[in-house]
MIMARVEX-849424 format. One record per residue: x, y, z of N, C-alpha, C in turn; residue in one letter; residue number from 0. Coordinates in nm, 3 decimals, decimal comma. Layout:
% residues N
+---------+---------+---------+---------+---------+---------+---------+---------+---------+------+-----+
:      nx :      ny :      nz :     cax :     cay :     caz :      cx :      cy :      cz : code : pos :
+---------+---------+---------+---------+---------+---------+---------+---------+---------+------+-----+
:       X :       Y :       Z :       X :       Y :       Z :       X :       Y :       Z :    A : NUM :
...
+---------+---------+---------+---------+---------+---------+---------+---------+---------+------+-----+
***
This chain:
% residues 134
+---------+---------+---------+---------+---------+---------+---------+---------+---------+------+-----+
:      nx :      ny :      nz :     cax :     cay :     caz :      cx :      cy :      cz : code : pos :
+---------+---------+---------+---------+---------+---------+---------+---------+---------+------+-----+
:   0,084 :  -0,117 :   0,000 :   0,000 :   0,000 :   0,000 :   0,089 :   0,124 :   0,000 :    X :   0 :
:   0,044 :   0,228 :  -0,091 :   0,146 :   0,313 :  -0,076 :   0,093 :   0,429 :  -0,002 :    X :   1 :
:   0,219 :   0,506 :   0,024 :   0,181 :   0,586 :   0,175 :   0,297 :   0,716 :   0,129 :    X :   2 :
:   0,229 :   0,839 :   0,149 :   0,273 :   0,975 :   0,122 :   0,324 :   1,002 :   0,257 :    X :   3 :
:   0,463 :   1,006 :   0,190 :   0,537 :   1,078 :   0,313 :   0,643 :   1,204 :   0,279 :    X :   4 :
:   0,656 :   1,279 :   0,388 :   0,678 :   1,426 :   0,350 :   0,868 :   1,443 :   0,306 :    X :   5 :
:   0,864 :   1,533 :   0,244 :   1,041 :   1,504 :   0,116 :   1,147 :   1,540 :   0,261 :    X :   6 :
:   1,097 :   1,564 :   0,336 :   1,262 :   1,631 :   0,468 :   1,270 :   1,463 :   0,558 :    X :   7 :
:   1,243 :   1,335 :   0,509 :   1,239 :   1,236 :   0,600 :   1,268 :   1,149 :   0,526 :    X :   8 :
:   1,267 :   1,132 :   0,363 :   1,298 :   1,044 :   0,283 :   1,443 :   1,075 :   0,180 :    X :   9 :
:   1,486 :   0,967 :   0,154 :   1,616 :   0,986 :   0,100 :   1,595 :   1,049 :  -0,064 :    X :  10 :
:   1,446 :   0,974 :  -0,124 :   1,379 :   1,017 :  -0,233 :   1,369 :   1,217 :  -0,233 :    X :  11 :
:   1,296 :   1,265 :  -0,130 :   1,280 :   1,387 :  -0,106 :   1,371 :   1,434 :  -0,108 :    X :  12 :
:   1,510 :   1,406 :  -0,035 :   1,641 :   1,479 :  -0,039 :   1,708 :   1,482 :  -0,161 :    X :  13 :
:   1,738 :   1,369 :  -0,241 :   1,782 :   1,371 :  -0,366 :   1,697 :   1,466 :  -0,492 :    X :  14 :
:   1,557 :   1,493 :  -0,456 :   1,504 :   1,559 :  -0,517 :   1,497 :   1,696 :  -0,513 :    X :  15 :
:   1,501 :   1,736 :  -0,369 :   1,537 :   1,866 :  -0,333 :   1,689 :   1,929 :  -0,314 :    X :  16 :
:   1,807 :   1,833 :  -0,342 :   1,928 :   1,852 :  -0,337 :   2,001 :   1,959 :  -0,427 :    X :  17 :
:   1,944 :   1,907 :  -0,590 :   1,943 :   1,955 :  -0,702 :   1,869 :   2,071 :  -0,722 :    X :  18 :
:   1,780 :   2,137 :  -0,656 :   1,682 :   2,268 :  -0,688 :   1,767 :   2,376 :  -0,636 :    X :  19 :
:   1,719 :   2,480 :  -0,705 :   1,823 :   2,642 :  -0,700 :   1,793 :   2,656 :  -0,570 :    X :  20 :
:   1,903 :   2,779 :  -0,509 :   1,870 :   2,784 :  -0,372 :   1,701 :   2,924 :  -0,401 :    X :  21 :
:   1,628 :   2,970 :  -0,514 :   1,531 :   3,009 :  -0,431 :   1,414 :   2,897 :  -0,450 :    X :  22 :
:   1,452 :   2,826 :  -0,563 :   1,322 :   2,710 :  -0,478 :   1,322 :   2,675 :  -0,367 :    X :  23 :
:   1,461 :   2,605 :  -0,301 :   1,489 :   2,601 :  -0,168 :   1,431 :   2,674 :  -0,058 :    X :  24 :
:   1,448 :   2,802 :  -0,105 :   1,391 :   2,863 :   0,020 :   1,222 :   2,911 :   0,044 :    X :  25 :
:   1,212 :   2,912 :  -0,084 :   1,049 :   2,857 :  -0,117 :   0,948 :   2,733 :  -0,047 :    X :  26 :
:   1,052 :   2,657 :  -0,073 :   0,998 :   2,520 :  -0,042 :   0,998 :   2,518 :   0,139 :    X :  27 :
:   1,138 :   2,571 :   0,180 :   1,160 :   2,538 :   0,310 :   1,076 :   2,654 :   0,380 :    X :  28 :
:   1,059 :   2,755 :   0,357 :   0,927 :   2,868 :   0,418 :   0,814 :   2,816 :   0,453 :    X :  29 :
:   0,751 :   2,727 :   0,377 :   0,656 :   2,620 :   0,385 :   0,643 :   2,474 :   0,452 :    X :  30 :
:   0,767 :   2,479 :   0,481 :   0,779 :   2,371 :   0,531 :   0,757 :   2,317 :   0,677 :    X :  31 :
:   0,733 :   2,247 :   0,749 :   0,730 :   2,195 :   0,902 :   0,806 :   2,073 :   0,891 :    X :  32 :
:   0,889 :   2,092 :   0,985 :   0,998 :   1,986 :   0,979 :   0,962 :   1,890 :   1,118 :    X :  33 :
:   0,836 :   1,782 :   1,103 :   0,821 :   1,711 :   1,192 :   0,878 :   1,607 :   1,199 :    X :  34 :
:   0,876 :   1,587 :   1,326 :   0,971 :   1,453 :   1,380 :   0,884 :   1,346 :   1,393 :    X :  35 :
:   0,941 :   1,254 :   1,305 :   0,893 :   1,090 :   1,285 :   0,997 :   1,009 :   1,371 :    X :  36 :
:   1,071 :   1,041 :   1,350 :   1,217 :   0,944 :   1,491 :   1,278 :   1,025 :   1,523 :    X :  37 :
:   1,327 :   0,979 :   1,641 :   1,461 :   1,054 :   1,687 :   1,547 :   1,107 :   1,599 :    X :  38 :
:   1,590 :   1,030 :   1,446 :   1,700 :   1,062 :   1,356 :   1,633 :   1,195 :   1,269 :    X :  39 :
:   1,486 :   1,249 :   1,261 :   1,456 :   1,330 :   1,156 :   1,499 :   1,423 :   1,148 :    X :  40 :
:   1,538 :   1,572 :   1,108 :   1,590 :   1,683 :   1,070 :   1,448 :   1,753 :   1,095 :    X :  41 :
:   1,501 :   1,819 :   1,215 :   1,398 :   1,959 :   1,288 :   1,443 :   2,034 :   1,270 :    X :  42 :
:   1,564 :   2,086 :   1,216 :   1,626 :   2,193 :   1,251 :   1,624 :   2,233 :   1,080 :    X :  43 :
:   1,617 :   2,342 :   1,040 :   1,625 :   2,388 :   0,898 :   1,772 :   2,438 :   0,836 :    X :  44 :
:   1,831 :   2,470 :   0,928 :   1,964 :   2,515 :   0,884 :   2,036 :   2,352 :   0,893 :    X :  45 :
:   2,027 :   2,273 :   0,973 :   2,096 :   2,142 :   0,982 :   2,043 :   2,031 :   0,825 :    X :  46 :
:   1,875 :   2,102 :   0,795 :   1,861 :   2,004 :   0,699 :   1,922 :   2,066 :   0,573 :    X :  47 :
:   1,924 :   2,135 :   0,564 :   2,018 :   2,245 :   0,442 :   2,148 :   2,193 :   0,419 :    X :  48 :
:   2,238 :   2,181 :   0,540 :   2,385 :   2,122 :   0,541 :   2,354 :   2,006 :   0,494 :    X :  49 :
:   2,255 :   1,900 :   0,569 :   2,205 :   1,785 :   0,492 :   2,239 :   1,784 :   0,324 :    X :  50 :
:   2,145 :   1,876 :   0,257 :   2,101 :   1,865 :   0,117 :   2,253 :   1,902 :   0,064 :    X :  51 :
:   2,319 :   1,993 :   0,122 :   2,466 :   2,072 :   0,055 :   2,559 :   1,879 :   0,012 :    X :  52 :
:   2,510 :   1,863 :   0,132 :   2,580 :   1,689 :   0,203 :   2,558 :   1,609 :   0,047 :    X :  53 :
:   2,447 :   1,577 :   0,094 :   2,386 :   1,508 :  -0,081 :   2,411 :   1,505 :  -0,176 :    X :  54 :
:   2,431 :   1,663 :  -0,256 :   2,475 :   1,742 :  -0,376 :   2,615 :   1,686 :  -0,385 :    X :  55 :
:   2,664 :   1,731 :  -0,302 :   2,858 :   1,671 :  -0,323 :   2,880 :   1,578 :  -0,302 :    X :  56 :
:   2,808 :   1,445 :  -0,230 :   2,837 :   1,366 :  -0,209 :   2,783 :   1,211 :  -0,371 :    X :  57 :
:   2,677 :   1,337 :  -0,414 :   2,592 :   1,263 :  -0,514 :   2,459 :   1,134 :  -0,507 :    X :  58 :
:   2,448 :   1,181 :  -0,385 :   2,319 :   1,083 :  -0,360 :   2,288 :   1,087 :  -0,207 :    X :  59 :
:   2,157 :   1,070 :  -0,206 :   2,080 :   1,102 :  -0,027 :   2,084 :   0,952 :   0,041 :    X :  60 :
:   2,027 :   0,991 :   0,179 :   2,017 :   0,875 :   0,264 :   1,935 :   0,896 :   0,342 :    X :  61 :
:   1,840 :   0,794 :   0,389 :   1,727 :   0,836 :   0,505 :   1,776 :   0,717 :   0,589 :    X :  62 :
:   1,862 :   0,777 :   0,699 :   1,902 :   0,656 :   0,808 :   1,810 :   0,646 :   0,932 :    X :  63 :
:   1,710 :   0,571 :   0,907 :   1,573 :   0,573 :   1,011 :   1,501 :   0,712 :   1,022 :    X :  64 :
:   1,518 :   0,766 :   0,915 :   1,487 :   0,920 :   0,942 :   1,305 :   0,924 :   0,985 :    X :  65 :
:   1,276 :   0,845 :   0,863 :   1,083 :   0,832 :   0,841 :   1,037 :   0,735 :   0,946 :    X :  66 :
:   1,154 :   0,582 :   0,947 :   1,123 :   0,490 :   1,041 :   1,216 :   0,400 :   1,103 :    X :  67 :
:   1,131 :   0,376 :   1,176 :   1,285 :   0,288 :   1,238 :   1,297 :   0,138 :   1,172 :    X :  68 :
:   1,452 :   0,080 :   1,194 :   1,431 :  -0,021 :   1,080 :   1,430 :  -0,030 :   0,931 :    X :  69 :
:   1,460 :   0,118 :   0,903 :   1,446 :   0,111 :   0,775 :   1,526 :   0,214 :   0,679 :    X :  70 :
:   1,613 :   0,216 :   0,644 :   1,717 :   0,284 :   0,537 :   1,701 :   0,256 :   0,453 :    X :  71 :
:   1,702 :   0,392 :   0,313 :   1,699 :   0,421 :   0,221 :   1,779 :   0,487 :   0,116 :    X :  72 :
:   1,847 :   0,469 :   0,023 :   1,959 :   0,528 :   0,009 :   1,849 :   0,600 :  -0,175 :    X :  73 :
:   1,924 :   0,715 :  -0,214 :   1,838 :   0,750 :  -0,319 :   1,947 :   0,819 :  -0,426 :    X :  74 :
:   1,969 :   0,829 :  -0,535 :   1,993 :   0,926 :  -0,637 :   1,921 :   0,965 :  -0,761 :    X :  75 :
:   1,967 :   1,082 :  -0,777 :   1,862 :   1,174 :  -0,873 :   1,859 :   1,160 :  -1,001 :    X :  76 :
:   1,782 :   1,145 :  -1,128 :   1,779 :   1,137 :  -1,227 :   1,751 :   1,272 :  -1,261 :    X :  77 :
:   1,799 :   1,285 :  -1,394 :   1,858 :   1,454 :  -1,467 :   1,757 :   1,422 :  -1,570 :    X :  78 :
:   1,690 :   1,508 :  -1,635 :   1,637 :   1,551 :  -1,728 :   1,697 :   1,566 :  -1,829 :    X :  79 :
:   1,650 :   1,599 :  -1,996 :   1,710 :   1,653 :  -2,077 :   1,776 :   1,848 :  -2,091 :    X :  80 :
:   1,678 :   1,870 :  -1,981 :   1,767 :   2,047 :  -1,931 :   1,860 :   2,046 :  -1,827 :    X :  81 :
:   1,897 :   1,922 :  -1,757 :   1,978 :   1,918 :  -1,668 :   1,891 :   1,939 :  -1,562 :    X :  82 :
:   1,773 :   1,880 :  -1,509 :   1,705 :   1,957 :  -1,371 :   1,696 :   1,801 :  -1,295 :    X :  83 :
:   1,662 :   1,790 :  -1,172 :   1,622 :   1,644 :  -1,154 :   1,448 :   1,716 :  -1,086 :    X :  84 :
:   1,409 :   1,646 :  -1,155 :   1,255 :   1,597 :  -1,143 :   1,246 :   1,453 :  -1,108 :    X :  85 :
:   1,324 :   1,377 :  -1,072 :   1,270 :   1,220 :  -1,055 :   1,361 :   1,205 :  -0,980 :    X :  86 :
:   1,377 :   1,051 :  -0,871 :   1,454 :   1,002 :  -0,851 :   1,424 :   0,861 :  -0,817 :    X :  87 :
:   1,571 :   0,749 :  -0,784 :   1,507 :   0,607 :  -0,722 :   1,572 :   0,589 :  -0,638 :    X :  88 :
:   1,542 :   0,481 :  -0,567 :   1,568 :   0,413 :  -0,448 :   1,569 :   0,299 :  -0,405 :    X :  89 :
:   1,633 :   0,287 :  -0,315 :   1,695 :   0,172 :  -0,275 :   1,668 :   0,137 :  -0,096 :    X :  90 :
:   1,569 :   0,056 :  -0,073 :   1,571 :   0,059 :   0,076 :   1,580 :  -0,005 :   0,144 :    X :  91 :
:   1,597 :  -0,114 :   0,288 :   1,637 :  -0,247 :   0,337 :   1,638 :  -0,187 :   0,492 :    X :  92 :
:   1,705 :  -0,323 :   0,528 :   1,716 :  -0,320 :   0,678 :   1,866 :  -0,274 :   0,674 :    X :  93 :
:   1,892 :  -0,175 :   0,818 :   2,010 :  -0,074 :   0,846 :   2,115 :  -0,172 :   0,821 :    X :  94 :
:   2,081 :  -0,313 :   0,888 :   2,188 :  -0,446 :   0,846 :   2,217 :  -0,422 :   0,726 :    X :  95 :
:   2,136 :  -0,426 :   0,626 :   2,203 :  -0,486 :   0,441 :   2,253 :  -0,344 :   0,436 :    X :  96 :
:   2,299 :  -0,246 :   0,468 :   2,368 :  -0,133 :   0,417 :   2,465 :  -0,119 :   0,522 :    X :  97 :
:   2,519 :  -0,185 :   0,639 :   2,648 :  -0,181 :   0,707 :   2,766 :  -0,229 :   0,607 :    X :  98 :
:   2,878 :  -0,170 :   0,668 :   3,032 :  -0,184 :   0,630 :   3,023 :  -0,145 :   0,503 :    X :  99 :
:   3,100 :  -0,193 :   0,408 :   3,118 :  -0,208 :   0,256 :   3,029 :  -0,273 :   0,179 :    X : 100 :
:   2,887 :  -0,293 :   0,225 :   2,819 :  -0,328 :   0,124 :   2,726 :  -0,165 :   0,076 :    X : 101 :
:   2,725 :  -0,076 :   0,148 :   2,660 :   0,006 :   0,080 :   2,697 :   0,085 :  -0,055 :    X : 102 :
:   2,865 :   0,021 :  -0,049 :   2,914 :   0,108 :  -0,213 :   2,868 :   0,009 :  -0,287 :    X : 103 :
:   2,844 :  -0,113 :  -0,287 :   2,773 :  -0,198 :  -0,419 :   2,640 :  -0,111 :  -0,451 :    X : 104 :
:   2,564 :  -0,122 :  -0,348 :   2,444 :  -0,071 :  -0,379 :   2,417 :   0,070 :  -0,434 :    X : 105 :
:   2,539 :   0,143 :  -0,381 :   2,524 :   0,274 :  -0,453 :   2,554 :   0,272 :  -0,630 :    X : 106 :
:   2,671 :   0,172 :  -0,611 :   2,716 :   0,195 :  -0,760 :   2,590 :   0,086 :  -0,847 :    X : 107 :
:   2,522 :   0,012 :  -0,805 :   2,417 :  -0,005 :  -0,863 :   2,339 :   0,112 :  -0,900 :    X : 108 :
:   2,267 :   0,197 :  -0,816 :   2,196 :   0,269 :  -0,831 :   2,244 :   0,366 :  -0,917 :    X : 109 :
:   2,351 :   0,369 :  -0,941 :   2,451 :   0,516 :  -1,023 :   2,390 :   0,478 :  -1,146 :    X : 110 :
:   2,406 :   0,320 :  -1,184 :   2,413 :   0,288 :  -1,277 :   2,222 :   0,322 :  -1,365 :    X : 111 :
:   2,197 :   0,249 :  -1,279 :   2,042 :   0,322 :  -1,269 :   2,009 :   0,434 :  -1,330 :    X : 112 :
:   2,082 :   0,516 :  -1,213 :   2,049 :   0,630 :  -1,267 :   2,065 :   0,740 :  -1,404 :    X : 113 :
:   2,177 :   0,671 :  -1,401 :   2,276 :   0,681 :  -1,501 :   2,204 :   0,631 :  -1,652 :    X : 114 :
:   2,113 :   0,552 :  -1,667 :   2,081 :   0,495 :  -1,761 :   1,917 :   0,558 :  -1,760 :    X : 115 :
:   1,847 :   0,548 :  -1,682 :   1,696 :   0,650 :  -1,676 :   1,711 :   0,788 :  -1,725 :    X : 116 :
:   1,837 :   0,811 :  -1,683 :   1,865 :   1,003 :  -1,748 :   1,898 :   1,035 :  -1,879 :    X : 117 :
:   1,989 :   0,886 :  -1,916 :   2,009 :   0,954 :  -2,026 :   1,849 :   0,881 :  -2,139 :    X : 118 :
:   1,800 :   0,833 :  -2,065 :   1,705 :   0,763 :  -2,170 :   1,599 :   0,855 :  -2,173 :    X : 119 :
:   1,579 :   0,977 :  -2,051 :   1,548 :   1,111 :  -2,064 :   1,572 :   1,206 :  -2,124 :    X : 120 :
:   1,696 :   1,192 :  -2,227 :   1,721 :   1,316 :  -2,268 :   1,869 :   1,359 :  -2,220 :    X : 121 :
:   1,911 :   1,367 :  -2,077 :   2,035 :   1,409 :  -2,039 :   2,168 :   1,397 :  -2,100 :    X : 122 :
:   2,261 :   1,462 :  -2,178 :   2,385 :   1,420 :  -2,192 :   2,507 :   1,459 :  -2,206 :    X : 123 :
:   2,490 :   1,580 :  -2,032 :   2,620 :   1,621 :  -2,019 :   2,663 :   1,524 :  -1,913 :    X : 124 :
:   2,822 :   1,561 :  -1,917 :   2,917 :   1,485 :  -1,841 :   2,841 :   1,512 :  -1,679 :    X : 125 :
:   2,770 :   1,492 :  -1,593 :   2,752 :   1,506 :  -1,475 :   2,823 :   1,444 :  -1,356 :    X : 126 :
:   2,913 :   1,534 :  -1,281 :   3,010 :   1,464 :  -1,177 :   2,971 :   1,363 :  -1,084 :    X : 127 :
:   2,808 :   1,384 :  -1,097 :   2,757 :   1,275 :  -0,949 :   2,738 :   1,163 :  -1,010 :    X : 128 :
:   2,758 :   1,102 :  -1,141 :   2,714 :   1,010 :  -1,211 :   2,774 :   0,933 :  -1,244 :    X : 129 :
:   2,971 :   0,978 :  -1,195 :   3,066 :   0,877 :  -1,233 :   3,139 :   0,929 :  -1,088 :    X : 130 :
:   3,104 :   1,003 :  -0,991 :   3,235 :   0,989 :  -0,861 :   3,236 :   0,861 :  -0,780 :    X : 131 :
:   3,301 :   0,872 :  -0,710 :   3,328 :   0,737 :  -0,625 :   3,210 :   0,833 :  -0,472 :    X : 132 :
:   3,215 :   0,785 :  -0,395 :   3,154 :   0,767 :  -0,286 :   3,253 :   0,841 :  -0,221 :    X : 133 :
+---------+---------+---------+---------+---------+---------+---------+---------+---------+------+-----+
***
């Protein structure tokens, strides 16, 4: 069953909002209520900002029990043919299947992913988050 949950708690939401100019950003975040679903969620607006900066350079989000407990999500963004991300996917499991060194498999899966949805969108500049390492 699917279930709407709000973009400051999901790794989907962060990867999606990572990529937007800073005045959508501040658009978006004016509006926003940053409620707490666990202990791990982002209440604080300046902390979830460093978050998203986090994302952008790092090239892909993470929801570490953020929405729930038990449950991690790792996400990266798919690019458009103007370069924007409007979409993204994901990847989610128990906090177990993403300890030690298995979470760079799964990322570089998902690169690949992503990597292949974007350009089948249209995208085809060189984009740094689409070939860095972790």
């Amino acid at each position: 069953m699917a279930k709407k949950l709000e973009l400051h708690i999901t790794a989907l939401g962060k990867a999606l909002l990572a990529w937007k100019t800073r005045e959508e950003l501040d658009y978006f975040l004016e509006a926003l209520t940053l409620t707490p679903h666990t202990r791990n969620t982002f209440t604080d607006k300046k902390l979830f900002l460093e978050e998203l900066q986090k994302t952008r350079l790092r090239g892909w989000a993470i929801d570490n029990e953020e929405s729930t407990y038990g449950a991690v999500c790792l996400s990266m963004p798919v690019f458009n043919m103007y370069n924007r991300v409007n979409y993204a996917i994901s990847l989610s499991g128990d906090p177990v299947v993403y300890s030690g060194n298995k979470i760079d498999s799964y990322l570089e899966l998902l690169r690949k992913c992503a990597e292949q949805i974007s350009y089948g969108l249209g995208y085809r500049n060189e984009n740094e988050h689409l070939r860095k390492g972790n």
